[in-house]
N, C-alpha and C positions, 0 to 999 in steps of 0.2 A: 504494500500500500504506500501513502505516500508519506505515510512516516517512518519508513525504513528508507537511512541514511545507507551510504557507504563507507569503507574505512580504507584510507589509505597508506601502503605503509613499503617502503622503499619501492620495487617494480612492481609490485602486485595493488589491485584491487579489490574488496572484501564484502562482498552483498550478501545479504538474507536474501534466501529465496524458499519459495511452498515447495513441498515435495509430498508425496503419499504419506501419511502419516503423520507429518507433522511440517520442520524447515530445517534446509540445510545454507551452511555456507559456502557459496560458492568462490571460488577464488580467480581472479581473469588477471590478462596481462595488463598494464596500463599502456604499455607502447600501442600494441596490436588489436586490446577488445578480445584476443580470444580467451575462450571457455578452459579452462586449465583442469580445474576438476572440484570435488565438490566434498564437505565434509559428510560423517557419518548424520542420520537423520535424528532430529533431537522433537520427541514425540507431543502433538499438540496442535490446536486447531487455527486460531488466530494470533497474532503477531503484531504490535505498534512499536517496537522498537529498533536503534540502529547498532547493530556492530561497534566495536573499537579495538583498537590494538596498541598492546604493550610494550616498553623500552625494546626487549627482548623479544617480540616477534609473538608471543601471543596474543591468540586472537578470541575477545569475547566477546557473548551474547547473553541480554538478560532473554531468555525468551519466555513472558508470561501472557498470560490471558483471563486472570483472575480465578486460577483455577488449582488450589495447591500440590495438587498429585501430580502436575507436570507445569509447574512455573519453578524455575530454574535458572542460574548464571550460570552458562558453560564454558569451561577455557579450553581453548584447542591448540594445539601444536600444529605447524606448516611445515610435515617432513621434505621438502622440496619436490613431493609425487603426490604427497594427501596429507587427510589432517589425521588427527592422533589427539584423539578428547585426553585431556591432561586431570580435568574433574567436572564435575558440578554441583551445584548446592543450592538450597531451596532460598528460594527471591519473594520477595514481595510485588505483586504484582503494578505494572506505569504503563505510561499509555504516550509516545512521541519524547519517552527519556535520552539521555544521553549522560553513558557514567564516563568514568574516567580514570586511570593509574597517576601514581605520581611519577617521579624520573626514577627514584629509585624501585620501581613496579608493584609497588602496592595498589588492590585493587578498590576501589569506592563505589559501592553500591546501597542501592534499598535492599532490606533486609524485612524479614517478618517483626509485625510490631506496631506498626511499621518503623522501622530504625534505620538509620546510615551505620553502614556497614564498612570496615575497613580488613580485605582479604589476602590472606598470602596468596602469593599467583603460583607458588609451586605444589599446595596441594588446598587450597580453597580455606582455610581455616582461618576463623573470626579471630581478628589479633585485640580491635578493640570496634565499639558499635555505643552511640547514640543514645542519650534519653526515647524512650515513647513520641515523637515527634507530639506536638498535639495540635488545639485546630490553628494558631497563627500559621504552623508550620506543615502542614497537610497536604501534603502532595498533588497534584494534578501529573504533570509532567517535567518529575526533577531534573534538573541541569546540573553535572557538574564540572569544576577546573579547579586543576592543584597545580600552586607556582613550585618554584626551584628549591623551597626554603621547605615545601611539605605542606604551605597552608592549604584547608580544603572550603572551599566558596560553594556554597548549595543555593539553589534555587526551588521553590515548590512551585515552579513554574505556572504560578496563579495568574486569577485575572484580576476582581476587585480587589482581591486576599492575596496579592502576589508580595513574596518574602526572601529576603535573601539574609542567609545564616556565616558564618565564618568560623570555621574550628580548625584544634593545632592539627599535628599528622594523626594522632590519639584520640582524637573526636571531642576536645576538650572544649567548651565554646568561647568563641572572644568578641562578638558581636555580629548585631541585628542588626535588618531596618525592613521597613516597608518599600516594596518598588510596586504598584499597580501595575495590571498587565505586564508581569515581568516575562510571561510566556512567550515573549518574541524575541528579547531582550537579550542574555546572556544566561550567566555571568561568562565573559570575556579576558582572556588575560593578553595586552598587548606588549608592546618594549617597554624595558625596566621594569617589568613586574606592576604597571596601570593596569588595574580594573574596569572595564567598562560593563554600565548597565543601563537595559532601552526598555524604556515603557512606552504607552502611544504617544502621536503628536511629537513637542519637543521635548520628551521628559529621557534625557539622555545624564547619566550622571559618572564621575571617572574619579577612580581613589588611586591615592596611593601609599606606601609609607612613607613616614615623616622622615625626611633627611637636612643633612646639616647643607647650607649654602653661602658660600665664602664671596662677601663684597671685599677686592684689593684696590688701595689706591694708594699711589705715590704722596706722600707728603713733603716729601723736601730734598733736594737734590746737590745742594751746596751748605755746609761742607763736604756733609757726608749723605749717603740717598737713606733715606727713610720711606717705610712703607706702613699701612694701616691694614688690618686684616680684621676685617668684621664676620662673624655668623647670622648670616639674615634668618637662617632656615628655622625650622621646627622641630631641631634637636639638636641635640650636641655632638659636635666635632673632636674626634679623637685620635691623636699620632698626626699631628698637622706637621711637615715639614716645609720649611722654606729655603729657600736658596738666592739672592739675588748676585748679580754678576754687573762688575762696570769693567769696560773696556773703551780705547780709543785714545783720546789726546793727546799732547803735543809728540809727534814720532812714534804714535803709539805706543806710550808708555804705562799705558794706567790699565791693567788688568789684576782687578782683585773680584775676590768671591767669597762673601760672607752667606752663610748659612744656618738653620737653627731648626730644634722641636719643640712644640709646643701639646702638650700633654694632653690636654683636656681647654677645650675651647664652647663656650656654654652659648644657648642661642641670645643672641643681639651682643652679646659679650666682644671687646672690641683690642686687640694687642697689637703693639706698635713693636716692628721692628730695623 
């Protein structure tokens, strides 16, 4: 259907597709389009979700239908000829979701509970998982993205009731907010680790973390060069090093280079050197 995404991951292709009995995944070339071949059948009637694949080349599917005797995350192996089910494990059932690993390949799923789930990918086993979600946080169709550092950014992909949650790698939580119709939206993670999130209309909004932002200006250049080094940012600067260099006049004689560290540099906090 047209909620089934695809996954892309070095030369290959990764679709859901129906088959007898239930859906398999199909693997295609991305140069060519062609048909490569297709994984074992994973048993069940309907399907709203997409595929993903892992640092390492696994590749999952939540495939549920609100049905618990066959809603399932399966992980599969791509032995270079076919796939090779690696596990699976019972899912809580979404509907247009989209889960996620970290870089280190942990996996981020709905869980029964309904709970967020955090899964080894080498034999499916729950490391850590989530409060009871409850109704702020109620799924429709969750979204998820995990930056470099581990953090996991959830969406219950709502419409009036759309919410985005932020927990550590360990499912520990560190803040909320409301985003209306976040179902279109995100959550997003672009350069530098910005979040973006889209609701309707212009309700576009982009986080980041707080970083330290160094204003430098020259103060005085005879006798000696003096410089000003301010923290504008929204936290503190730490292992600040400096260096300034004068060279050139009379026969090119004046090459000197003073340099220094400065420990601990607090926001607006201002050192002259």
């Amino acid at each position: 259907s047209g909620s089934c995404g695809g996954a892309l991951f070095q030369n290959s292709v990764y679709v859901a597709d129906a088959a007898p009995g239930g859906h398999i995944i199909v693997r295609f070339d991305v140069e060519t389009g062609q048909r490569l071949y297709e994984s074992p059948v994973m048993s069940g009637f309907t399907l709203q979700n997409t595929p993903f694949v892992g640092p390492d080349g696994t590749i999952y599917l939540s495939r549920t239908q609100n049905n618990p005797s066959v809603d399932f995350v399966y992980a599969f192996t791509d032995a270079g000829t076919s796939f090779v089910e690696k596990w699976h494990k019972a899912c809580a059932w979404t509907t247009f979701s989209e889960y996620a690993t970290s870089p280190d390949g942990y996996v981020y799923c709905m869980l029964p509970g309904p709970r967020i789930g955090k899964l080894d990918s080498d034999n499916g086993s729950t490391l850590a998982q989530s409060d009871v979600l409850d109704d702020t946080d109620m799924y429709l169709s969750p979204h998820f993205a995990v930056d470099t550092l581990g953090t996991v950014y959830f969406s219950n992909g709502g419409f009036a009731d759309g919410h985005v949650s932020v927990f550590t790698s360990d499912l520990v939580p560190l803040w909320n907010i409301t985003m209306t119709n976040i179902n279109i939206g995100g959550p997003s993670l672009g350069k530098n680790g910005i979040l973006v999130l889209c609701g309707t209309g212009t309700n576009i909004r982009a986080y980041h973390t707080a970083q330290p932002s160094l204003d430098i200006n020259i103060t005085d250049v005879f006798p000696r060069i003096s410089a000003s080094i301010t923290n504008t940012g929204e936290t503190v600067a730490t292992n600040l090093s400096w260096s300034i260099s004068v060279t050139g006049g009379l026969l090119g004689r004046i090459n000197s280079t003073s340099s220094g560290l400065t420990g601990v540099l607090e926001g607006l906090e201002q050192v002259n050197v």
